[in-house]
C-alpha positions as CSV (number, residue, x, y, z in Angstrom):
1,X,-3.6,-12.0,20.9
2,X,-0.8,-12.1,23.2
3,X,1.6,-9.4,22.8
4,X,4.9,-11.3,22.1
5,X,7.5,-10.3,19.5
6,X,6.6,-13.5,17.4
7,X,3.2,-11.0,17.0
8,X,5.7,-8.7,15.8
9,X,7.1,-10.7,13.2
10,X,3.5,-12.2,12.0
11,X,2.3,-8.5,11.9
12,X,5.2,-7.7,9.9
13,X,5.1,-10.6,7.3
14,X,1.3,-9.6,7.0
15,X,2.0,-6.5,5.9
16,X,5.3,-7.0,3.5
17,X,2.9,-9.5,1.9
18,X,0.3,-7.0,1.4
19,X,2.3,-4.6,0.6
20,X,4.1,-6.7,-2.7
21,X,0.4,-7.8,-3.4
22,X,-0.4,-4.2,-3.7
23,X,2.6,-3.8,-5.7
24,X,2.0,-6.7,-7.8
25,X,-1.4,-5.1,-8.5
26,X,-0.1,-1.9,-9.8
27,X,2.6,-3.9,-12.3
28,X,-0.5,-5.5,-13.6
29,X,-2.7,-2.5,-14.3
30,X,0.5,-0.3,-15.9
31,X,1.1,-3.5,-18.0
32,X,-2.4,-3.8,-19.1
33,X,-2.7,0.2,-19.4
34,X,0.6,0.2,-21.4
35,X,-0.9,-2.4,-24.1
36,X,-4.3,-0.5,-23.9
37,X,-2.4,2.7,-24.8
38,X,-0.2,1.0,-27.1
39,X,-3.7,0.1,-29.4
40,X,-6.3,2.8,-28.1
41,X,-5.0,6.2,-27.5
42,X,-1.4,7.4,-26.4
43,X,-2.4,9.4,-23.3
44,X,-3.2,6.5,-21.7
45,X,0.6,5.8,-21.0
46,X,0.5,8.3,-18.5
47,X,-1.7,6.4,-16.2
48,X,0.6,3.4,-17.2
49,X,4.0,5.2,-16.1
50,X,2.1,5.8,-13.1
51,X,0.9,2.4,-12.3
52,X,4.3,1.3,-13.0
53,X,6.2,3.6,-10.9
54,X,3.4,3.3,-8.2
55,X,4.0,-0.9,-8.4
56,X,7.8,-0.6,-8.1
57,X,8.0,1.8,-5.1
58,X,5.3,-0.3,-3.4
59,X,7.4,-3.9,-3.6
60,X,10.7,-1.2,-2.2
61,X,8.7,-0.6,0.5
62,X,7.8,-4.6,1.2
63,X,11.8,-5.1,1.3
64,X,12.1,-2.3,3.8
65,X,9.8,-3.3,5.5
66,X,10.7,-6.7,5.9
67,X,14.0,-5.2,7.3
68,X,11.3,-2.8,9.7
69,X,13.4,-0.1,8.4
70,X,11.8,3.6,10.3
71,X,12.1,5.2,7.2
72,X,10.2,2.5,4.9
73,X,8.0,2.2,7.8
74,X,6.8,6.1,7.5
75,X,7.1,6.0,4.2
76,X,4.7,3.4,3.4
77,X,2.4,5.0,5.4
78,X,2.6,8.6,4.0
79,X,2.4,6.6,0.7
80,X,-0.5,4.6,1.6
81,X,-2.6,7.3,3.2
82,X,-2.0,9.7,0.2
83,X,-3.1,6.8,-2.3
84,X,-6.2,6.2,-0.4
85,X,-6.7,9.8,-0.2
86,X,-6.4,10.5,-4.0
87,X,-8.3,7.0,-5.0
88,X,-11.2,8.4,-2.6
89,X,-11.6,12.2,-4.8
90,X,-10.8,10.2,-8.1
91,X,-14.1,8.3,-7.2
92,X,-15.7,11.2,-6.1
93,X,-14.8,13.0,-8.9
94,X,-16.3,10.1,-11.1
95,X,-19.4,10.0,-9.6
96,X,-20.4,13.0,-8.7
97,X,-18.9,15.1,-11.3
98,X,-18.5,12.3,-14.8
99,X,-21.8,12.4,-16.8
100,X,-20.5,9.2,-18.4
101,X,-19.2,6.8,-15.5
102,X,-16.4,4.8,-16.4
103,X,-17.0,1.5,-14.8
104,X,-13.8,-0.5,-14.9
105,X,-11.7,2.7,-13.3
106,X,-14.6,2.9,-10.5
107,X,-14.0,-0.7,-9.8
108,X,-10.0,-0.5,-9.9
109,X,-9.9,2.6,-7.8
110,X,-12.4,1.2,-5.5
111,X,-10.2,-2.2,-4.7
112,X,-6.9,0.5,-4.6
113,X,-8.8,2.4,-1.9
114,X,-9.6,-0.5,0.3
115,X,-6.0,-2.3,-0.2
116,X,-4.5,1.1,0.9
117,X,-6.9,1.5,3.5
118,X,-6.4,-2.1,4.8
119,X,-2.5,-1.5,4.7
120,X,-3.3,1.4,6.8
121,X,-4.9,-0.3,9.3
122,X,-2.1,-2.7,9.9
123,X,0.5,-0.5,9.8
124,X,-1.0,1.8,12.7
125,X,-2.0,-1.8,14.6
126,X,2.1,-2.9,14.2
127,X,2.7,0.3,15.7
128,X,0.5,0.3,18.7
129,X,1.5,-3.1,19.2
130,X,5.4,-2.0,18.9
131,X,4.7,0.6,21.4
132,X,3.1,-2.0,23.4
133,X,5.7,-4.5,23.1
134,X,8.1,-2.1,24.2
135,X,6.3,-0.6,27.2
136,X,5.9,-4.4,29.1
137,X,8.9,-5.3,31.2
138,X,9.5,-8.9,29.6
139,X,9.9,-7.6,26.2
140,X,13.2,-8.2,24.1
141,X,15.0,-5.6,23.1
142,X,16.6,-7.3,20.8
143,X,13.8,-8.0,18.4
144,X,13.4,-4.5,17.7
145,X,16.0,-3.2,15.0
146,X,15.4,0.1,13.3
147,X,17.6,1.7,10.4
């Protein structure tokens, strides 16, 4: 791939969309988990305050990062690796641990792991490719802007 700021700006809309996707995801679950809790059991609206708050912070990051705002930039990455952090010992801690597995949460944290992980992977690509961009003599400066 040649290392042009049009790269940039794919690699940026890339992420921004996975980002609201993975935000989009999170609405979802907290609006499913808010019915569930609604009918089943109360504590569940924990989880869905969570999935909520997780889903809205997630598409504030996609506007910030559509802006490549430094701070939304870090941010989403802190975020990201501490999600797929915490979604890795959740599964563990169903597996190994659970004498009763709980299927569906396996699956969800499974696909919340790899969409974090994934948005990891492109966010430390864009950055290597930003340092790139900015080492070669031919780049603009001008297509950089950072808040």
């Amino acid at each position: 791939m040649p290392l042009t700021p049009a790269t940039e700006k794919k690699f940026v809309e890339n992420i921004s969309k996975l980002t609201r996707f993975t935000g989009g995801y999170c609405l979802f679950f907290g609006a499913v988990l808010f019915l569930v809790s609604l009918v089943l059991n109360p504590v569940i609206l924990f989880g869905a305050v969570l999935h909520l708050i997780t889903g809205l912070l997630f598409l504030l990051f996609a506007n910030g990062i559509k802006q490549r705002s430094q701070r939304s930039i870090l941010g989403l990455t802190l975020f990201a690796a501490t999600l797929a952090a915490a979604s890795s010992i959740a599964i563990l801690f169903l597996v190994l641990i659970e004498a009763n597995w709980n299927i569906p949460a396996l699956i969800g944290l499974t696909i919340f792991m790899v969409i974090n992980l994934q948005l990891l992977v492109e966010l430390f690509l864009w950055k290597r490719l930003r340092k790139r961009l900015s080492a070669t003599p031919e780049s603009e400066p001008q297509a950089f802007t950072s808040n």
